[in-house]
C-alpha positions as CSV (number, residue, x, y, z in Angstrom):
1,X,68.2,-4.7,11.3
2,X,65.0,-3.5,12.3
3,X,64.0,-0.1,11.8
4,X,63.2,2.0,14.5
5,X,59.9,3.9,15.0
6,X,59.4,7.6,14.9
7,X,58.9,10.0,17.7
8,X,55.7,11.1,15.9
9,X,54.3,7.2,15.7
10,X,55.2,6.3,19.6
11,X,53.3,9.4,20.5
12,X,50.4,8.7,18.5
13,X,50.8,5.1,19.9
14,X,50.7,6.4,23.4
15,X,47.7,8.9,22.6
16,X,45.4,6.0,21.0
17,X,46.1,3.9,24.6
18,X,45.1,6.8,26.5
19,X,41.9,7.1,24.8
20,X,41.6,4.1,25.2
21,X,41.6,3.6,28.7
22,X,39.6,6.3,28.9
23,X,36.8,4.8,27.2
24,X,37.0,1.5,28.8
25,X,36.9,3.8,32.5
26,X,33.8,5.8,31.0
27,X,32.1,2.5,30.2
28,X,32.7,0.9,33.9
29,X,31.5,4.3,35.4
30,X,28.6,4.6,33.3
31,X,28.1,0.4,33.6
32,X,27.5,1.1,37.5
33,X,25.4,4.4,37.4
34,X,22.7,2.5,35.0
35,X,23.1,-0.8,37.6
36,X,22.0,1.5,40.3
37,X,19.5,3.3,38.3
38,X,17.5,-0.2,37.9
39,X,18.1,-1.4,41.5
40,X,16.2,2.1,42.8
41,X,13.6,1.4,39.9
42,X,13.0,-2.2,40.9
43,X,12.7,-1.0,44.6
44,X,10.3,1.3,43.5
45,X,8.4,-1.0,41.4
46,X,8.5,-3.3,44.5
47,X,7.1,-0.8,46.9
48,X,4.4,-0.1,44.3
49,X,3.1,-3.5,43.6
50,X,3.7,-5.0,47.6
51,X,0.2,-3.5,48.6
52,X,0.6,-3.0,52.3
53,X,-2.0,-3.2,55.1
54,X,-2.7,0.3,57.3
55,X,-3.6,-1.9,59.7
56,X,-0.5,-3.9,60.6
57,X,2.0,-3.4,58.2
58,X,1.8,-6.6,56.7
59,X,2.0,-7.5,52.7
60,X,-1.5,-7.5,51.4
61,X,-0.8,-11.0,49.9
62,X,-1.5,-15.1,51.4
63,X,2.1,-16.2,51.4
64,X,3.4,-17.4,54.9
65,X,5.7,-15.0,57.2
66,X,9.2,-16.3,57.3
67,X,8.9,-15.9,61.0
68,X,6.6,-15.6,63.4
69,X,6.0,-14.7,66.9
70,X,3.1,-15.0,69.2
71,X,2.9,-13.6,72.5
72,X,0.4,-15.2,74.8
73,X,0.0,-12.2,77.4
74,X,-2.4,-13.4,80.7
75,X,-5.5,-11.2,81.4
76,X,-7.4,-13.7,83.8
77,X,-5.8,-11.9,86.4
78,X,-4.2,-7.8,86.9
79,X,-0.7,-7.1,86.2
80,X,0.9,-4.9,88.5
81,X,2.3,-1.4,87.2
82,X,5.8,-3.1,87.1
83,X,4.7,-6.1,85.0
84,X,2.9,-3.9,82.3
85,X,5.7,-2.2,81.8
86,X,7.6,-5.9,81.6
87,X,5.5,-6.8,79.1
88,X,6.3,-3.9,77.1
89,X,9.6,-4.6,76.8
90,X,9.6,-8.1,76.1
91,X,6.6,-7.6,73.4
92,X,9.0,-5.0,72.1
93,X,12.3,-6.5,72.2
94,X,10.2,-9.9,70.2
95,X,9.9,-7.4,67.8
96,X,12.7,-5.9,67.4
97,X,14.1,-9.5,67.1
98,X,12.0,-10.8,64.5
99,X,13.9,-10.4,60.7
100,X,12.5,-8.5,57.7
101,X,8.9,-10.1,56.1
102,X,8.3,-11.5,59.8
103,X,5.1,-11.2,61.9
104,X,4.0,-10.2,65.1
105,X,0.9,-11.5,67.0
106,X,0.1,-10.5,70.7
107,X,-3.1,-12.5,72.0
108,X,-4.9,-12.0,75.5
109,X,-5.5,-14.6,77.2
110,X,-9.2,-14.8,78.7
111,X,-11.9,-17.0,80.5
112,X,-13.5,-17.6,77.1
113,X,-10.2,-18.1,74.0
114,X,-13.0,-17.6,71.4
115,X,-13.0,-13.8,72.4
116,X,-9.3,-13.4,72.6
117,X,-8.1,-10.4,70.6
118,X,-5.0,-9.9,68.2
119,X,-2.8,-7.4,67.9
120,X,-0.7,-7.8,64.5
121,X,2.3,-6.1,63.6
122,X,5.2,-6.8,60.6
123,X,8.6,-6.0,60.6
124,X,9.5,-4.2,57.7
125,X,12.6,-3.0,56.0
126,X,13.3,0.5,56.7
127,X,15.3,0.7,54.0
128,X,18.8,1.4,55.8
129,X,20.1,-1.9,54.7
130,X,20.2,-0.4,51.3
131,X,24.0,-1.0,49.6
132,X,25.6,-2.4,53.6
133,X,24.2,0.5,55.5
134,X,23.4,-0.5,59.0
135,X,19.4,-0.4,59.9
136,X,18.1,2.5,62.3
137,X,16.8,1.3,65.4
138,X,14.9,4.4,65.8
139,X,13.1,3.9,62.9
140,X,12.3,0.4,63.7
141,X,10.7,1.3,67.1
142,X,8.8,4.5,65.0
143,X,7.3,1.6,63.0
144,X,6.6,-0.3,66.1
145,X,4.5,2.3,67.5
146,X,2.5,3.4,64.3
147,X,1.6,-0.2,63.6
148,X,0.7,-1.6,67.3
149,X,1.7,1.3,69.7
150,X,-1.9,2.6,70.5
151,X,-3.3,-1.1,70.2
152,X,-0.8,-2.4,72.6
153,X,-1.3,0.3,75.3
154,X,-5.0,0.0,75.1
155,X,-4.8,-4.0,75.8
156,X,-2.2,-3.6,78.5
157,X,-4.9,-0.6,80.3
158,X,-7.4,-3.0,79.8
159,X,-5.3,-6.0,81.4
160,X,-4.2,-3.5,84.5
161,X,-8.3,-2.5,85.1
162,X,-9.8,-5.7,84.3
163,X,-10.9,-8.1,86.9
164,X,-10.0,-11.0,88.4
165,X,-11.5,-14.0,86.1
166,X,-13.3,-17.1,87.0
167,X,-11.4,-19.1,84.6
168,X,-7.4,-19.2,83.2
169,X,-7.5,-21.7,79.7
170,X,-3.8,-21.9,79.4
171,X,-3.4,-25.0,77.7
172,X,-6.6,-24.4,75.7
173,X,-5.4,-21.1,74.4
174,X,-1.9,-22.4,73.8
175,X,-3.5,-25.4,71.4
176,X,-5.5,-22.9,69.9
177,X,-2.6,-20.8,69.0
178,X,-0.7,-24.0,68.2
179,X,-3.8,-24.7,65.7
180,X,-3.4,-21.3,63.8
181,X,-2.4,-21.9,59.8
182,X,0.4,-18.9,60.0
183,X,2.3,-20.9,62.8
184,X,2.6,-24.2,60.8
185,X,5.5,-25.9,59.6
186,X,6.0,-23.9,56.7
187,X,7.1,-21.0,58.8
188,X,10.9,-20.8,59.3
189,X,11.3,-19.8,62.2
190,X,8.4,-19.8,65.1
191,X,8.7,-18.4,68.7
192,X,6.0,-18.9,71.2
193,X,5.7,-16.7,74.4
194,X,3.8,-16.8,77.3
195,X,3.8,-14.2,80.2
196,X,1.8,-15.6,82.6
197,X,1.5,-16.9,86.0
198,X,0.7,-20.5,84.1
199,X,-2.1,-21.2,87.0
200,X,-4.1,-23.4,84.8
201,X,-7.5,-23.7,85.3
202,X,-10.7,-24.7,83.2
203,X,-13.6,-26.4,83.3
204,X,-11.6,-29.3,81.8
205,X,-8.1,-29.1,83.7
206,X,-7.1,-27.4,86.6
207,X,-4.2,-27.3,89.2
208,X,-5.8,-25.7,91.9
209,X,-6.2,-28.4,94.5
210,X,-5.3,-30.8,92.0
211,X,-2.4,-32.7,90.5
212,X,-2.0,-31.9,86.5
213,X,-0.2,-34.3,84.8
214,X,1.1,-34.1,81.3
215,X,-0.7,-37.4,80.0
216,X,-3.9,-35.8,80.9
217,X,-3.3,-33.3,78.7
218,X,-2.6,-35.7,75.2
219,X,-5.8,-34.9,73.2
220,X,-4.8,-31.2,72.8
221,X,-1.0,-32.1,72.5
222,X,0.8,-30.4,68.9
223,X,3.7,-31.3,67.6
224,X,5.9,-28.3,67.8
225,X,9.6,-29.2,67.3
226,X,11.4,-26.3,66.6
227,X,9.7,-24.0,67.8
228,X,11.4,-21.8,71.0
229,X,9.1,-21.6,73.2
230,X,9.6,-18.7,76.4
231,X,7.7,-18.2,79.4
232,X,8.1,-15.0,81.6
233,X,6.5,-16.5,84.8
234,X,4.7,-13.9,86.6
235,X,4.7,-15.0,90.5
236,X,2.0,-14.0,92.6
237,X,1.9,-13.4,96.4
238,X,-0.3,-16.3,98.4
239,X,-0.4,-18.8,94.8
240,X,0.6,-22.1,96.9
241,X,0.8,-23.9,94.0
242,X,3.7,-21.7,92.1
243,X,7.3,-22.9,92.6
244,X,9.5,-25.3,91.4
245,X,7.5,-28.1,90.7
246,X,4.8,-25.9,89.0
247,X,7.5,-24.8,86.7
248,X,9.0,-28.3,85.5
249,X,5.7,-29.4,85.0
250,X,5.3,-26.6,82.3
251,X,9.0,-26.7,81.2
252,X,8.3,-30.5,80.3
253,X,4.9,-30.0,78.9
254,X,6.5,-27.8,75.7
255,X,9.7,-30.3,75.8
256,X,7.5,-33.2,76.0
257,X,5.5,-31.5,72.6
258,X,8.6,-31.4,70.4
259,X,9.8,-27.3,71.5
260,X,13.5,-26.8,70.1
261,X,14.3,-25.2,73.6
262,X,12.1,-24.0,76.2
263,X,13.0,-21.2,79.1
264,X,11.4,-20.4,82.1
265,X,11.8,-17.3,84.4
266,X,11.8,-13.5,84.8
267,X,14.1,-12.0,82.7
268,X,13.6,-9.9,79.7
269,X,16.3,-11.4,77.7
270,X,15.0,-14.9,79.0
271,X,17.1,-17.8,77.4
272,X,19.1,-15.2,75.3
273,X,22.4,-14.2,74.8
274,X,22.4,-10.6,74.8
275,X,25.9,-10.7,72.7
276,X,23.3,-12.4,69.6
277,X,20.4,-9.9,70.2
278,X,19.9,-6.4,69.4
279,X,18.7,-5.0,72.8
280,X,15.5,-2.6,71.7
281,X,17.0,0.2,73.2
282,X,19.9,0.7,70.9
283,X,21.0,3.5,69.8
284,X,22.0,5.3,66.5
C-alpha cells in the first residue's frame, strides 16, 4: 500500500508550480516587450538609413517604384475653371491609390515634349499601419500637398492662363512617356492617364481634316501589356472631329499596343469600382 503524501509536501508541491508558471508568464511578457523594442529600433534604423528626397518624397536610392503612375495632363489648349478642379481630383485620387514605395509623375503636355515638365511625388507610409492600425487619410493628403501641392497648383494656373497652342503631340508625348526607364517592365504595377481632349495634331500626324489610322502610327508603337491605361476626355464646344469614332480610334490605339484595360470618358472614378478604391475624400 502506498503511502500517502503530507499536507506539508502537496503544498510545497503546489507553491513550486505556481512559481513556476509565474516564471514561464514573466518570460512570455518580457519575450514580447524586447520583440517590440527591436521592431521600433529597426524602424528607426530604417528611417535613418532610407535618405529621402525634400523634393518629392522619394527614396534617395536607383531601385524601381513598385508602381507607377503618370498623368499626362493637356496644356495645348485652356482648361475651364471646372476641369482644373477635375484634374485635381483625379491627380489626387491616382495618388491616393497608388500603394506604399509607389511613384507619382504629372507631365504637361505641350507643342514641344522636350520642354514638358514633371511633377514627382511618392507615397509613403505614414506609419499608421504600424501593428493592424488603419492608415490616416488626412495624413496621406498632408503628404500630398507638402510634396506636390504648390507644384501642382502652379502647373494647373499656368494650364488655365496659357494660350491656345499651334501644335497637340499626343501620340509623341505618350511614346515618350512609354520610353521612360521607371515605366518598364520591371514595375509591378503601371497606370497611364491622359486628360485630354486627344485632338492629335503634329507636324507628323494629325486628325484635323484628316483620317488617322492606327497603322500609321506603328514606328512609335510600345508594347504596353498590363498596363491600365485611362483617359478623361475633355470635350470641347465646336471640335467636329470629337465623338464616338474619335474615341474608338483612341480606345483601340492603347488596346491595339498591349494595355491590360483601357477606359474612356468623364468620370472621376473612370473604369473603377468605387467599392475597391479608397475615395480621397475619406474621412478619419
Amino acid at each position: 500500500m502506498k503511502r500517502p503524501y503530507s499536507r506539508t509536501y502537496s503544498q510545497s508541491r503546489r507553491r513550486q508550480q505556481e512559481r513556476s508558471r509565474d516564471r514561464r508568464g514573466w518570460l512570455l511578457i518580457a519575450s514580447s516587450v524586447v520583440a517590440l523594442v527591436l521592431l521600433a529600433g529597426f524602424g528607426v534604423a530604417a528611417s535613418r538609413t532610407t535618405a529621402i528626397s525634400p523634393e518629392t518624397g522619394c527614396p534617395k536610392t536607383h531601385r524601381m517604384p513598385t508602381a507607377h503612375t503618370i498623368v499626362l495632363l493637356d496644356e495645348t489648349d485652356r482648361l475651364s475653371p471646372t476641369e482644373v478642379r477635375y484634374a485635381q481630383t483625379v491627380i489626387a485620387d491616382e495618388y491616393h491609390w497608388l500603394p506604399v514605395g509607389g511613384r507619382l509623375t504629372v507631365r504637361n503636355i505641350v507643342a514641344d515634349p522636350s520642354i514638358s515638365t514633371d511633377i514627382v511625388i511618392c507615397r509613403m507610409d505614414d506609419g499608421s499601419k504600424i501593428l493592424g492600425l488603419m492608415k490616416n487619410p488626412r495624413q496621406v493628403q498632408k503628404q500630398f500637398e507638402k510634396y506636390a501641392g504648390s507644384k501642382l497648383k502652379k502647373l494647373l494656373k499656368e494650364i488655365s492662363d496659357a494660350p491656345v497652342q499651334e501644335y497637340s503631340p499626343i501620340v509623341e508625348t505618350v511614346t515618350d512617356t512609354l520610353d521612360q526607364p521607371d515605366f518598364g517592365r520591371s514595375v509591378e504595377e503601371r497606370r497611364l492617364i491622359l486628360i485630354s481632349d486627344m485632338a492629335q495634331h503634329s507636324t507628323e500626324f494629325t486628325q484635323y481634316g484628316a483620317s488617322l489610322r492606327a497603322k500609321d502610327l506603328e514606328e512609335f508603337n510600345r508594347d504596353i501589356e498590363g498596363v491600365s491605361v485611362r483617359i478623361h476626355y475633355i470635350s470641347r464646344r465646336g471640335l467636329s472631329l470629337q465623338g464616338a469614332r474619335h474615341k474608338a480610334f483612341w480606345k483601340g490605339y492603347f488596346t491595339g499596343m498591349g494595355a491590360q484595360d483601357v477606359h474612356i470618358g468623364h468620370d472621376p472614378l473612370l473604369g473603377e469600382d468605387p467599392t475597391k478604391r479608397e475615395v480621397w475624400n475619406e474621412t478619419d
